[in-house]
N, C-alpha and C positions, 0 to 999 in steps of 0.2 A: 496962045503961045504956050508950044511946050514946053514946061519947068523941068529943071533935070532936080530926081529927087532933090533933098536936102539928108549932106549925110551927118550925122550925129558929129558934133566933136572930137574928137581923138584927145584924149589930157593924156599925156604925158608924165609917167610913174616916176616916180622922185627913186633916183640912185641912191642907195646905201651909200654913207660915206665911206669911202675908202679907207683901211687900216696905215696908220704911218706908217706901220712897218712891212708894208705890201712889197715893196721891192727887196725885203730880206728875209722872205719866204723861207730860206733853206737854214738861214740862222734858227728862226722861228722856231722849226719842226724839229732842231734839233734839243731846242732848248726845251720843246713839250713834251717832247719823247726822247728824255736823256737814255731810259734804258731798250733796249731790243724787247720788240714781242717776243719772242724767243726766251730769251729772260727770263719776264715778266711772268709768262706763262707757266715757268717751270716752277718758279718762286711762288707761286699762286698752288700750284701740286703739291709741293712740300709741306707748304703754308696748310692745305687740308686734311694730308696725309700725317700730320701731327712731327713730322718733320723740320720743319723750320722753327727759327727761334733759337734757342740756346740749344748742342748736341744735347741729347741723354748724359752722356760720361761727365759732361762741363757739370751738369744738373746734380747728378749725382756726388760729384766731386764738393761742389759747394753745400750739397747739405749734410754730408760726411761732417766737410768744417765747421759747419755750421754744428753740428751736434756736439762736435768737439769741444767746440768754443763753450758751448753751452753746461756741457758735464765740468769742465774745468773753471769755469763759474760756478756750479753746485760745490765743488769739492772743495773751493776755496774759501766759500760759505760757510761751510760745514765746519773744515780747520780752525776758521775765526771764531767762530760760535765756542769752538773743544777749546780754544784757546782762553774764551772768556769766561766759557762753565767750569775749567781746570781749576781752579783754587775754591770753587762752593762745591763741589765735589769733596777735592779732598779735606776740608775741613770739617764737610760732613760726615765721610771714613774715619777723621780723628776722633772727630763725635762720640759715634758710633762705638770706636774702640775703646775709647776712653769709658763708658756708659759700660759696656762689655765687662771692662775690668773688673768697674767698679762693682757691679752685680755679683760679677764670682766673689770678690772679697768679703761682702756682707756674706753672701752663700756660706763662704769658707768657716764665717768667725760663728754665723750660726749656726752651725754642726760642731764648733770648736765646744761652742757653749752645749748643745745637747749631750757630746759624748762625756761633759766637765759635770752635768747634772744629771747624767746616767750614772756616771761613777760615785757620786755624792750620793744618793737616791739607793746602790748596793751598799754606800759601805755605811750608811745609817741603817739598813735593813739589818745585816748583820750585827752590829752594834746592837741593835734589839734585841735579835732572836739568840743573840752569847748573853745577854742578861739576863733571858728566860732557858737559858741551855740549849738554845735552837739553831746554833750556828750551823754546824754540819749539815743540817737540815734543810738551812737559808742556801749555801753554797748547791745543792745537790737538785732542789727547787730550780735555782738559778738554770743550771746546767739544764737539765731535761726542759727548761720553760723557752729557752734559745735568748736569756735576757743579758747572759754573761758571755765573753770570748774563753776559749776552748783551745786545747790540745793536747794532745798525747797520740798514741797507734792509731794504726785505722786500718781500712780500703780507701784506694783511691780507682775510683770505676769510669773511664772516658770511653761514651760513647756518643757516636757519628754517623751521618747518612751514607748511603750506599755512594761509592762512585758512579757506578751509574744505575739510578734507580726502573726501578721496572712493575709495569702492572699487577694488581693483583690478581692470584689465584684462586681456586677452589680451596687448597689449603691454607690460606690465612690465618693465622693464627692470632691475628686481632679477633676474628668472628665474622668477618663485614669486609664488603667488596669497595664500600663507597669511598674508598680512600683512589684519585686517581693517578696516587704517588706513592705504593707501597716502602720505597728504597728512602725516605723520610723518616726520622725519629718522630713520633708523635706525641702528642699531651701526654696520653694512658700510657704507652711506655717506660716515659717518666715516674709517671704515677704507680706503676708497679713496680719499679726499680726501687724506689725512696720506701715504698710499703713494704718490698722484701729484705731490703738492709733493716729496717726498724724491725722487723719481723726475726731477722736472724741474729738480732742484739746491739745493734748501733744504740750508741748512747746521746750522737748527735750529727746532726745529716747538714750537708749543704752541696747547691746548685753552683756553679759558675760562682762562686765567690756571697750567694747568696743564700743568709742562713736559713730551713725552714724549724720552723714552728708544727705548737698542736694546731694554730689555725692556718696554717697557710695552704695556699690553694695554688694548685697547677692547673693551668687552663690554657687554651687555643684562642687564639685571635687569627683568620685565616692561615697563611703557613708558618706562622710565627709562635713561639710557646712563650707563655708569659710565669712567672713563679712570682708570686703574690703585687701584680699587676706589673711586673717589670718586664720587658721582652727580655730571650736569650737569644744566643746564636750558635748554635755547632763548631765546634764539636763542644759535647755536656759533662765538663766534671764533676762527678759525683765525689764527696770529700764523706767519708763516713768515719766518727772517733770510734774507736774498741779495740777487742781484741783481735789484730790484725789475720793470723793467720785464722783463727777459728771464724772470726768474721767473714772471712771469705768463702771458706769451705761451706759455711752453713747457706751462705749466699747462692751461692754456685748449685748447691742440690736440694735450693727450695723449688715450687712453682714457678714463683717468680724469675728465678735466675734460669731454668729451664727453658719457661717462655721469651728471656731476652734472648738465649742462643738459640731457640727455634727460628724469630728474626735476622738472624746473623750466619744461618745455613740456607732460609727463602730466601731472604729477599737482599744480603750483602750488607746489612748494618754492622755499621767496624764497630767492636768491643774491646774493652782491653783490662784489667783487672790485677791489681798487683798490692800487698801488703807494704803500707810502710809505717815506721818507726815512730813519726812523728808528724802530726798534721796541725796544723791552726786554721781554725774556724769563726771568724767576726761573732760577735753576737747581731742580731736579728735588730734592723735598721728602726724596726720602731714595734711597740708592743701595745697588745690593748687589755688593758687594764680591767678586770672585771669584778666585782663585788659578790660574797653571795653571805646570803641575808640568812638568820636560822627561822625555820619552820614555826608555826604557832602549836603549842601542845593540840589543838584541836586537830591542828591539818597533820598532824603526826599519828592521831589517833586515828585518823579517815582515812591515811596511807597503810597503816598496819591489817583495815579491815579488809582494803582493800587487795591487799596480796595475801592474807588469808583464805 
């Protein structure tokens, strides 16, 4: 007997359960897709294109404020701080002035006392030298040594740099080119000025109020002239005691007074030259004292053969 195959079982695939909310399918799809592709998509462009998000100007706008906010924080800081540093400040200003004062007042009484025992130190010199006949002698010392103040006629001789000064020439009458400010008064100018008054009879010379000496020294410190280590400044009054009109004249048609007006035709150095009546002269801010010792008959004897 024919058997009809046997066919395989058929099982029967288990349904998915149903969603409860299968009959409100169009709620559903709304509620998952609240916004449009459309939208979405564009929102998604912006989003790449560095568009989206807060505009530029919003951006900008808030860090504007934000910087603002921030500098008026610093500035507020700062006032607080000025406000707390203001009284240790100024009390250090007081300090300071007070200390200032007081420095100049000692300064003051010490020079009170030097020019109290300069005076005492002349008038016991002389006191001496009138016991030994020597007064006239002391006094005239005095004067030529620049240890006494001074007055009587003179020259008074101001001179000044060029207005506008100008390179040196071929005819410089310094000697030398290496100057690259011809229209400047210079050390040696000086220095010939003071040599040709003393040269043509001055009895007693002074700078700017400062007196010279046998030892005093004019010198240069870059474009500054210094007379026995003090700086001056232009224009230089020359203050010379004598006999004013002859003073002059003889000044005017030395070397020296030749070579200041060759200066004052090159190169525009103002000069100016006038005889007066009466002039005062400080004496000389400090002096140096020097000793000299007599000879041994031997070293006397060794010098004679010597200039023999």
């Amino acid at each position: 007997m024919c058997g009809m195959p046997q066919q395989p079982p058929v099982r029967s695939t288990p349904r998915s359960a149903a969603r409860p909310d299968a009959s409100m399918s169009l709620l559903t799809n709304v509620m998952d897709h609240s916004l449009d592709d459309g939208y979405a998509q564009a929102a998604a462009r912006k989003q790449a294109a560095g568009v989206g998000g807060v505009p530029k100007t919003l951006r900008a706008r808030l860090g504007l404020a934000a910087g603002l906010v921030l500098a008026a924080l610093v500035v507020t800081l700062g006032a607080a701080q000025a406000r707390v540093d203001a009284p240790v400040v100024a009390k250090e200003r007081e300090e300071l002035i007070d200390r200032i004062g007081r420095e100049t007042d000692a300064a003051d009484e010490l020079e009170q006392d030097v020019d109290a025992l300069r005076a005492d130190v002349n008038a016991r010199q002389r006191e001496a030298l009138r016991d030994s006949g020597g007064g006239a002698q002391a006094d005239l010392v005095g004067l030529l040594a620049g240890a006494t103040e001074v007055h009587g006629p003179g020259v008074r001789l101001v001179v000044n740099d060029a207005k506008e000064a100008t390179g040196g020439g071929d005819d410089d009458p310094r000697g030398t080119t290496g100057f690259s400010d011809t229209g400047r008064v210079r050390d040696r100018d000086l220095q010939r000025v003071v040599n040709g008054l003393w040269e043509s009879g001055a009895e007693a010379v002074a700078i700017n109020g400062q007196r010279l000496t046998a030892l005093s020294a004019i010198r240069a410190a870059g474009d500054a002239i210094l007379v026995d280590n003090r700086p001056l400044v232009p224009p230089y009054t020359v203050l010379a005691v004598g006999d004013g009109e002859r003073l002059s004249a003889a000044f005017q048609n030395s070397a020296d007074g030749l070579y200041l007006h060759a200066l004052q035709e090159n190169f525009g150095i103002r000069t100016g030259i006038s005889a007066e009546d009466d002039l005062r002269l400080p004496a000389a801010p400090r002096m140096i004292v020097r000793t000299a010792q007599p000879i041994s008959e031997t070293a006397q004897q060794r010098s004679e053969k010597g200039t023999s």
